[in-house]
VOKOLVEX-623830 format. One record per residue (C-alpha): chain; x, y, z. Coordinates in nm, 3 decimals. Example, Ala and Ser with C-alpha at 12.3 -4.5 7.8 and 13.67 -1.06 7.14 Angstrom:
<recs>
REC   mol        c1        c2        c3
REC     A     1.230    -0.450     0.780
REC     A     1.367    -0.106     0.714
</recs>
This chain:
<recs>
REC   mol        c1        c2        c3
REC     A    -0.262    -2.268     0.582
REC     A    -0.158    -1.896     0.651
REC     A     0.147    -1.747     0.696
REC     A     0.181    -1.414     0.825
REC     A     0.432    -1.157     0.710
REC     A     0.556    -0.887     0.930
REC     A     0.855    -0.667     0.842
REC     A     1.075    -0.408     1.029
REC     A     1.107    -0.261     0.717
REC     A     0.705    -0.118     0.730
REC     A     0.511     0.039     0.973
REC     A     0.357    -0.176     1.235
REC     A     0.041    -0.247     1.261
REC     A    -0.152    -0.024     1.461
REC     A    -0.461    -0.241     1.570
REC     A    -0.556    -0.644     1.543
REC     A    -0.401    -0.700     1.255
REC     A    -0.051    -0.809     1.032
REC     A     0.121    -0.603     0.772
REC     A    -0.008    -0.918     0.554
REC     A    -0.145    -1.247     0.540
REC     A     0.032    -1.538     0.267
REC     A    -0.200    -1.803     0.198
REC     A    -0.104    -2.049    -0.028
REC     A     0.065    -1.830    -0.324
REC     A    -0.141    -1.525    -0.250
REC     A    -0.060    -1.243    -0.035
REC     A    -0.326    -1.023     0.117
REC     A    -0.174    -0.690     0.232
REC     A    -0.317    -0.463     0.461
REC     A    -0.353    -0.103     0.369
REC     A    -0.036     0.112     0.414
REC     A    -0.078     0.502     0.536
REC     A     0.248     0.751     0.448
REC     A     0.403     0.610     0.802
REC     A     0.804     0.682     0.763
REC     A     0.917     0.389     0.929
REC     A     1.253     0.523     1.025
REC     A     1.086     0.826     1.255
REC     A     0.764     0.680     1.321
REC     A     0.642     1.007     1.179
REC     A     0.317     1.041     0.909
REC     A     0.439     1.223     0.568
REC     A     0.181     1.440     0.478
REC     A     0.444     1.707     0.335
REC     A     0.249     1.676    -0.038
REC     A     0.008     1.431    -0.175
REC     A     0.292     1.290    -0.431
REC     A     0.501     1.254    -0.118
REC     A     0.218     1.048     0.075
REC     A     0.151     0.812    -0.181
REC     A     0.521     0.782    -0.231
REC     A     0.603     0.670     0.096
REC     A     0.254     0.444     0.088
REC     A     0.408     0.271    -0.239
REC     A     0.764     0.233    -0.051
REC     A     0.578     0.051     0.252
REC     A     0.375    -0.181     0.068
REC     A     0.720    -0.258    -0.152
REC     A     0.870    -0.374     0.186
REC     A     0.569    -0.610     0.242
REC     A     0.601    -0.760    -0.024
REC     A     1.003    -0.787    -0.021
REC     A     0.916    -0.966     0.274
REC     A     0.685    -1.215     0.101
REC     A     0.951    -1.259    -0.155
REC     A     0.745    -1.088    -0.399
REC     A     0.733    -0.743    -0.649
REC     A     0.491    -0.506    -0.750
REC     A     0.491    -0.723    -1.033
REC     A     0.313    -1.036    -0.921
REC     A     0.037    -0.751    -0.775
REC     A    -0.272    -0.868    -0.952
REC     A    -0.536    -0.625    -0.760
REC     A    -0.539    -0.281    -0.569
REC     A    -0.759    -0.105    -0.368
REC     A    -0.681     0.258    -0.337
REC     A    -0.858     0.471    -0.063
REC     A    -0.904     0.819    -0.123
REC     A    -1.050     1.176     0.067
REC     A    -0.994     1.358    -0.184
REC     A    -1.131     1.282    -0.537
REC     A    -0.930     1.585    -0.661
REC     A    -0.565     1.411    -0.592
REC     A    -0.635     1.145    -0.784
REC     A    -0.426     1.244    -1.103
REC     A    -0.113     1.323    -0.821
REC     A    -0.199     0.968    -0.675
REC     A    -0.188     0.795    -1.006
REC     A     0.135     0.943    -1.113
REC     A     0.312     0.781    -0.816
REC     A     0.155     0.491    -0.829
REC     A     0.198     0.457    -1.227
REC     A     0.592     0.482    -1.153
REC     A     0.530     0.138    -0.999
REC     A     0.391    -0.069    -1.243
REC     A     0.427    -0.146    -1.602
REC     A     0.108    -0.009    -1.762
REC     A     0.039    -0.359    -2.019
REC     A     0.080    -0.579    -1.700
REC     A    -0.093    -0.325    -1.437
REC     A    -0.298    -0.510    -1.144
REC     A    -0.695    -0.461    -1.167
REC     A    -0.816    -0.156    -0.914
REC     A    -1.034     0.025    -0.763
REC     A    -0.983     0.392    -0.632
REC     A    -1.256     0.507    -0.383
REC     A    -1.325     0.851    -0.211
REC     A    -1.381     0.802     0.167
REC     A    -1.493     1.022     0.434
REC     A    -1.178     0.927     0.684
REC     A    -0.855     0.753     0.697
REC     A    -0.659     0.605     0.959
REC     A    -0.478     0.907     1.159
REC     A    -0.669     1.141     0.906
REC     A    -0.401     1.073     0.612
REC     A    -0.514     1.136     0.219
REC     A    -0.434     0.814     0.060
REC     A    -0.432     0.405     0.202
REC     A    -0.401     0.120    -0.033
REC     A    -0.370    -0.247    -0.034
REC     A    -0.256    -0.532    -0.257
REC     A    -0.307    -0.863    -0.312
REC     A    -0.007    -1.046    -0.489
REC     A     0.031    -1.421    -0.617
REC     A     0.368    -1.545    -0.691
</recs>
């Protein structure tokens, strides 16, 4: 059976899909963009800033699940720009304890959703 998490607290979704998807004890989230949810508005102010507010969306996911980055067991960062991904990773480090990180994959990409820098996505088991 599937449950399907939406929150207030994180961007809608903006197509045929949920924020995520609970089946079982696993979450599947769908990627997050830099959407401020407040103002509806992208940040694309810096690439630290981006991924920050990325890595604040998928946080309210998972608050929603009842979850924490901690029970994260994989990412899947996209990318199109090769060249941020130190900036990327230094957000995204301040999220996770580096002996219990989730596997991941980074990948460079041609295009994003509303032409942002960074998307990523999470799946979580409690």
């Amino acid at each position: 059976m599937k449950t399907i998490i939406n929150t207030p607290n994180a961007p809608a979704p903006i197509g045929p899909y949920n924020q995520a998807v609970l089946s079982g004890n696993t979450l599947y989230t769908s990627g997050q963009i830099a959407i401020n949810v407040s103002t509806g508005e992208l940040v694309l102010d810096s690439i630290s800033s981006e991924t920050e507010q990325v890595m604040q969306n998928l946080k309210a996911v998972l608050e929603a699940a009842n979850m924490t980055f901690e029970d994260v067991i994989k990412t899947s960062i996209f990318i199109s720009d090769m060249n941020n991904f130190a900036q990327i990773n230094t957000i995204y480090a301040k999220y996770f304890d580096s002996n219990t990180a989730p596997a991941r994959e980074t990948v460079e990409v041609a295009n994003l959703p509303k032409f942002v820098n960074v998307e990523i996505s999470m799946i979580a088991v409690k």
